[in-house]
One Martini backbone bead per residue (centre of mass of N, CA, C, O) as a GRO file, in nm:
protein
  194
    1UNK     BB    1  17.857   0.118   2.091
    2UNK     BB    2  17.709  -0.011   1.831
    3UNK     BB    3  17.597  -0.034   1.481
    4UNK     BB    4  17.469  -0.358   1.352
    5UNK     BB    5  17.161  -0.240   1.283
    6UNK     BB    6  16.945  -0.083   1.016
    7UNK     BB    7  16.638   0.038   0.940
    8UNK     BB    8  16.333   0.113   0.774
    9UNK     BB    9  15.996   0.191   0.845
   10UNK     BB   10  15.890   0.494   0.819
   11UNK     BB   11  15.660   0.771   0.717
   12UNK     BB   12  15.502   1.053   0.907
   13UNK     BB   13  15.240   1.274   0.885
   14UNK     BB   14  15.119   1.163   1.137
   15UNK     BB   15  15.178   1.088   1.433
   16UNK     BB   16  15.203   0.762   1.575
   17UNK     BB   17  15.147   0.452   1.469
   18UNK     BB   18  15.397   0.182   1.467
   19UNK     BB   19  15.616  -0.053   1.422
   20UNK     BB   20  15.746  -0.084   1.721
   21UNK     BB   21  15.611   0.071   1.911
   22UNK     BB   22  15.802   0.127   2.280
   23UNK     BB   23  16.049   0.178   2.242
   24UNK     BB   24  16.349   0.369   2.237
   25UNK     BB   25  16.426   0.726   2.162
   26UNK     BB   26  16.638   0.921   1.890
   27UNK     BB   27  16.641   1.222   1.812
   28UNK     BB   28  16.647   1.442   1.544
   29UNK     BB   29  16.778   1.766   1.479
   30UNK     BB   30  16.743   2.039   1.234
   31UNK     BB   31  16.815   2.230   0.993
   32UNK     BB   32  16.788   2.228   0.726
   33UNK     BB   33  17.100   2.112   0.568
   34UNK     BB   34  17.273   1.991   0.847
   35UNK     BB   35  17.309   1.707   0.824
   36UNK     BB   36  17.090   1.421   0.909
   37UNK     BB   37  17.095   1.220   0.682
   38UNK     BB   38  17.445   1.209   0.689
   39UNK     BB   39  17.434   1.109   1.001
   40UNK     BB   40  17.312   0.860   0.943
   41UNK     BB   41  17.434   0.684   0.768
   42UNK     BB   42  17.719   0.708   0.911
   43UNK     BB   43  17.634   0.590   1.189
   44UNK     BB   44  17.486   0.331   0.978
   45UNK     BB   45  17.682   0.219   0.753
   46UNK     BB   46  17.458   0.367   0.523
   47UNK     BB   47  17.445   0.535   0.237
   48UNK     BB   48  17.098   0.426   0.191
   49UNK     BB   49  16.909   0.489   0.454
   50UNK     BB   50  16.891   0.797   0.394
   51UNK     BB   51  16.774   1.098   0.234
   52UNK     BB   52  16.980   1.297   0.027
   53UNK     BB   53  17.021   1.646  -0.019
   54UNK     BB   54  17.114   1.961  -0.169
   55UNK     BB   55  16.846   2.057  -0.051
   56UNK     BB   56  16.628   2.208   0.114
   57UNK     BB   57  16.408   1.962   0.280
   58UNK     BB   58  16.388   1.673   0.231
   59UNK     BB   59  16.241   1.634   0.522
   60UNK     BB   60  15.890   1.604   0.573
   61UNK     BB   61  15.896   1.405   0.775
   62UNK     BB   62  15.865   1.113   0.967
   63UNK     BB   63  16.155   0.898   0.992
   64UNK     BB   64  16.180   0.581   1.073
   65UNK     BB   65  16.444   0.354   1.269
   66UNK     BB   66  16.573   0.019   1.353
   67UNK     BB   67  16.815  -0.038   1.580
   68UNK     BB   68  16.943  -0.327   1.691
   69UNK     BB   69  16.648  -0.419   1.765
   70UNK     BB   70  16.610  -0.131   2.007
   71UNK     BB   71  16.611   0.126   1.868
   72UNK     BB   72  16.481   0.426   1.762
   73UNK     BB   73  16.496   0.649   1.467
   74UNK     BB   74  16.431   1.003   1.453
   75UNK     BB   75  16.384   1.240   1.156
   76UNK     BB   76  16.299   1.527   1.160
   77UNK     BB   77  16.197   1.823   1.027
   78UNK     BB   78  16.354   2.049   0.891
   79UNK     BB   79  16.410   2.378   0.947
   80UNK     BB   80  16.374   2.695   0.819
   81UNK     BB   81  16.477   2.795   0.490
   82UNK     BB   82  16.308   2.613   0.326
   83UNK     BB   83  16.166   2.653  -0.012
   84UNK     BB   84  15.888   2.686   0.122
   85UNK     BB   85  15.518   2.745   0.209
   86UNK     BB   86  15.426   2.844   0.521
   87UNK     BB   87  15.207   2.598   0.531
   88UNK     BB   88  15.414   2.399   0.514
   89UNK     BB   89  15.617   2.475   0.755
   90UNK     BB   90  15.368   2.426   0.977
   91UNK     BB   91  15.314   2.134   0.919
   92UNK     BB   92  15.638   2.071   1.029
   93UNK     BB   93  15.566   2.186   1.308
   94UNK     BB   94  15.330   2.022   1.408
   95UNK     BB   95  15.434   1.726   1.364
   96UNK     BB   96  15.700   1.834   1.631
   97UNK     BB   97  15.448   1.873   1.829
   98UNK     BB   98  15.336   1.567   1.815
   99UNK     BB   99  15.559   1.429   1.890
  100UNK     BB  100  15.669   1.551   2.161
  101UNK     BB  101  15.349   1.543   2.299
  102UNK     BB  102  15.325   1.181   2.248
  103UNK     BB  103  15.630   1.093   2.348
  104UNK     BB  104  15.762   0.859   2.597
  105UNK     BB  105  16.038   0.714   2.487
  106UNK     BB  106  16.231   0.936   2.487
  107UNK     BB  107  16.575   1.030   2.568
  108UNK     BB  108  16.663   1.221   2.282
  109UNK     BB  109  16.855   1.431   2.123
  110UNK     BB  110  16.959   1.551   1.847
  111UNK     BB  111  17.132   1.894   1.782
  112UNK     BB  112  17.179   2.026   1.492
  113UNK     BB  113  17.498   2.203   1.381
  114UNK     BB  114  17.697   2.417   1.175
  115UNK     BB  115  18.029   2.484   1.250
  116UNK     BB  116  18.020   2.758   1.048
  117UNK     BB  117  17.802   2.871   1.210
  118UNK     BB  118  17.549   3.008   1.383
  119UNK     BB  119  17.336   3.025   1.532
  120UNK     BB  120  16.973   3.021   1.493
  121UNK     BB  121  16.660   3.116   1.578
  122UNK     BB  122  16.572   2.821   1.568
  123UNK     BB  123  16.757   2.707   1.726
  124UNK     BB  124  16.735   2.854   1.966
  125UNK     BB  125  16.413   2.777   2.005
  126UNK     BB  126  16.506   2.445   2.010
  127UNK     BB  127  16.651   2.450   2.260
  128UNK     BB  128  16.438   2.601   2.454
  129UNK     BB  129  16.234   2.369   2.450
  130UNK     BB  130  16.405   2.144   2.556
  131UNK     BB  131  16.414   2.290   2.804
  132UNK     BB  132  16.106   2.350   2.909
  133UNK     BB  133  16.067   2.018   2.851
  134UNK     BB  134  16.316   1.804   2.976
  135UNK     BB  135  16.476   1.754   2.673
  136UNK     BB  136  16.752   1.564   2.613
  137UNK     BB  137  17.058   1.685   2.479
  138UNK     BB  138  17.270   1.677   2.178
  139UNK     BB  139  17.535   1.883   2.038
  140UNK     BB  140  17.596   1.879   1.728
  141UNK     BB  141  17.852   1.962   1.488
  142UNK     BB  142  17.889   1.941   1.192
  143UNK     BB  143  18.112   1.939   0.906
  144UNK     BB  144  18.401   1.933   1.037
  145UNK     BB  145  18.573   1.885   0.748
  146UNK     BB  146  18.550   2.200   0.674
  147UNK     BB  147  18.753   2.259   0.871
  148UNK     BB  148  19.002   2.289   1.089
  149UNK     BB  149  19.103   2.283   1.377
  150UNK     BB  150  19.135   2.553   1.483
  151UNK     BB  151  18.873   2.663   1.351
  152UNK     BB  152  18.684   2.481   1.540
  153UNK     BB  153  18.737   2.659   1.816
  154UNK     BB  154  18.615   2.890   1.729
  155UNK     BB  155  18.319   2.788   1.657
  156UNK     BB  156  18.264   2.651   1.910
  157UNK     BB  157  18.209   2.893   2.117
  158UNK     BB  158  17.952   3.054   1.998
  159UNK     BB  159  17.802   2.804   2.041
  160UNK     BB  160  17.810   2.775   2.323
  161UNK     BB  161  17.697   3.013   2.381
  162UNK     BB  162  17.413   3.023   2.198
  163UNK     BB  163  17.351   2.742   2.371
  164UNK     BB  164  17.444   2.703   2.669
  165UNK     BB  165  17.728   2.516   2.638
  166UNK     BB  166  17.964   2.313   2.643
  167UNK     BB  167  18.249   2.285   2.444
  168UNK     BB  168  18.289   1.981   2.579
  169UNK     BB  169  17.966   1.909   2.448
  170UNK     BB  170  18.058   1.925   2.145
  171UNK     BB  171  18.010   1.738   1.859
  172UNK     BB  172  18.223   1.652   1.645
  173UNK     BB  173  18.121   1.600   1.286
  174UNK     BB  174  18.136   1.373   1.028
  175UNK     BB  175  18.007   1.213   0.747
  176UNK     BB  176  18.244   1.132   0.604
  177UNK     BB  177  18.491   1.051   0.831
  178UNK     BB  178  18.364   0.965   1.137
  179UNK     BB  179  18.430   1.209   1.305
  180UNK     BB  180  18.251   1.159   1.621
  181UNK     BB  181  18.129   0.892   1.658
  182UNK     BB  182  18.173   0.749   1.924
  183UNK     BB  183  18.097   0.984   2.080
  184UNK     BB  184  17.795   0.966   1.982
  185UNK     BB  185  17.743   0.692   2.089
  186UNK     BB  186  17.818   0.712   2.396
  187UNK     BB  187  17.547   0.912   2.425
  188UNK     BB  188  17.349   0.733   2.321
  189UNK     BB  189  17.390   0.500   2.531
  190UNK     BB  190  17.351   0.665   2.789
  191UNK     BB  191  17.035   0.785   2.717
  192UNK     BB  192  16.933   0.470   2.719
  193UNK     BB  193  17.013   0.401   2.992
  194UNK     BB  194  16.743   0.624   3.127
   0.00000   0.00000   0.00000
């Protein structure tokens, strides 16, 4: 699978109804500047496709994009450190409890984490929420191209150890260089054909 088209459809503060819900979908998760923002871009070969920054938090929305004129990809508020107050914290919260709890054509997550660091207890949570609710995920650990091939694989240990995955199931990705797209690719491929 390629992706051939690709646009921005919506954003939302709370989970609903948009323009062509009910096709199948495939969310992004991860803690606030994790590159979800630069790993859409990167997948849909559109510089400015999601609004990227180097600030933690810039997605406080779900927001939605139309890949193929054929299924959603949903950008998920990040989670973790982003330097908000609580109150806003939680309601980013709710957003993606909203979301989880409404959405029956979900096929996957994409689950990042940054390969340079261990997961953290946020990403932990969320990864347990995802076993717990029978939600399947893709692991993806960005930002590869900071680290040398031999660092990638010391780093890739920690993380297959403490979110319970096979280090052969984690796509190392750069959304720089674009390793680990087709791999990215045949796996959101797989998951919506289920």
């Amino acid at each position: 699978m390629d992706i051939i088209s690709a646009r921005f459809i919506t954003s939302l503060a709370e989970y609903g109804t948009f323009p062509g819900r009910g096709l199948k979908q495939i969310a992004v998760a991860g803690k606030s500047n994790v590159g979800k923002s630069s790993l859409i871009n990167s997948l849909c070969r559109q510089k400015a496709l999601a609004k990227t920054s180097g600030t933690p938090g810039k997605t406080r929305l779900i927001n939605v994009f139309l890949l193929n004129e054929a299924f959603h990809l949903i950008d998920l508020p990040g989670y973790g450190y982003a330097k908000v107050d609580k109150r806003e914290k939680a309601q980013w919260g709710k957003r993606m409890e909203n979301y989880f709890a409404q959405e029956r054509e979900l096929r996957a997550v994409l689950q990042l984490v940054d390969i340079r660091h261990e997961p953290t207890a946020d990403d932990l949570m969320m990864v347990s929420f995802l076993r717990q609710t029978g939600i399947p995920f893709i692991t993806v650990a960005t930002k590869a191209d900071k680290l040398s091939r031999a660092q990638r694989h010391r780093h890739l240990l920690p993380i297959s150890f403490s979110l319970q995955v096979q280090p052969q199931d984690i796509i190392a990705y750069s959304s720089q260089t674009g390793e680990g797209r087709p791999a990215l690719l045949n796996a959101i491929e797989a998951a919506l054909a289920t």
